[in-house]
N, C-alpha and C positions, 0 to 999 in steps of 0.2 A: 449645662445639663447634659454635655454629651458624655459624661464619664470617662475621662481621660483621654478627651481631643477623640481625632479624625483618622482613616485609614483611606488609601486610596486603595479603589477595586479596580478588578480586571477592565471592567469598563471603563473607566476613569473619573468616575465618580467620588466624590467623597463620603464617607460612610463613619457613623458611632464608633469607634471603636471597641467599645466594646456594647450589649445591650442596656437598654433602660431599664432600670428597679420599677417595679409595682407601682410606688409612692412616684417616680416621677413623671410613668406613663402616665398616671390618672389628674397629675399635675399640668402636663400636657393636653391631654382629651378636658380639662376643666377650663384651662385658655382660651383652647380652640372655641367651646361653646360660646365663652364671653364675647371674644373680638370679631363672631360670627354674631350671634343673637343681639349682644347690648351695643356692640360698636357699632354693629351693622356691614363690616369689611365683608368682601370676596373673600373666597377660599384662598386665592393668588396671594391677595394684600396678607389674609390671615398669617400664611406662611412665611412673605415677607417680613411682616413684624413679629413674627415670633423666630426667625433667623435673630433680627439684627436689635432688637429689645432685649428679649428673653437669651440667645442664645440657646435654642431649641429649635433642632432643621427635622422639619417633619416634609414629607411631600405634599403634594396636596390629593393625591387618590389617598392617603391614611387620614389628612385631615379630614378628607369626606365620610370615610367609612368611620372615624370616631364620632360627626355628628351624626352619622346613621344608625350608629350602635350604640351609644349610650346616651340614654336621656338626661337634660337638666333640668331644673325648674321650667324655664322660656319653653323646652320640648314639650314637658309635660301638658301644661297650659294650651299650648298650642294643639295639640293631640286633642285637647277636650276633656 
């Protein structure tokens, strides 16, 4: 899902090269809630298995701010 491999930055990071489409962020922030809410993983392990499963390198400060941002079922429930 990285759309056409990896670029190395100034920092020495490795980085998307290019951005995520719409359909695959939301494909991403819909993982993250699963393997957060149903699996029960850390944000760590989340981003772990979703590097080396999915192929999808998120950090884990985006992983947190997509469960903070967008609600799924489990959020909604849990919200009340």
């Amino acid at each position: 899902m990285t759309a056409g491999g990896t670029r190395l930055s100034r920092n020495g990071k490795q980085y998307p090269a290019a951005p995520l489409s719409r359909e695959q962020l939301n494909r991403a922030r819909h993982l993250a809630h699963r393997l957060v809410h149903e699996h029960g993983l850390s944000l760590r392990r989340a981003r772990q298995v979703m590097a080396e499963d999915y192929g999808i390198r998120r950090s884990v400060g985006i992983i947190h701010r997509d469960l903070a941002d967008f609600l799924c079922p489990a959020c909604a429930d849990a919200d009340g």
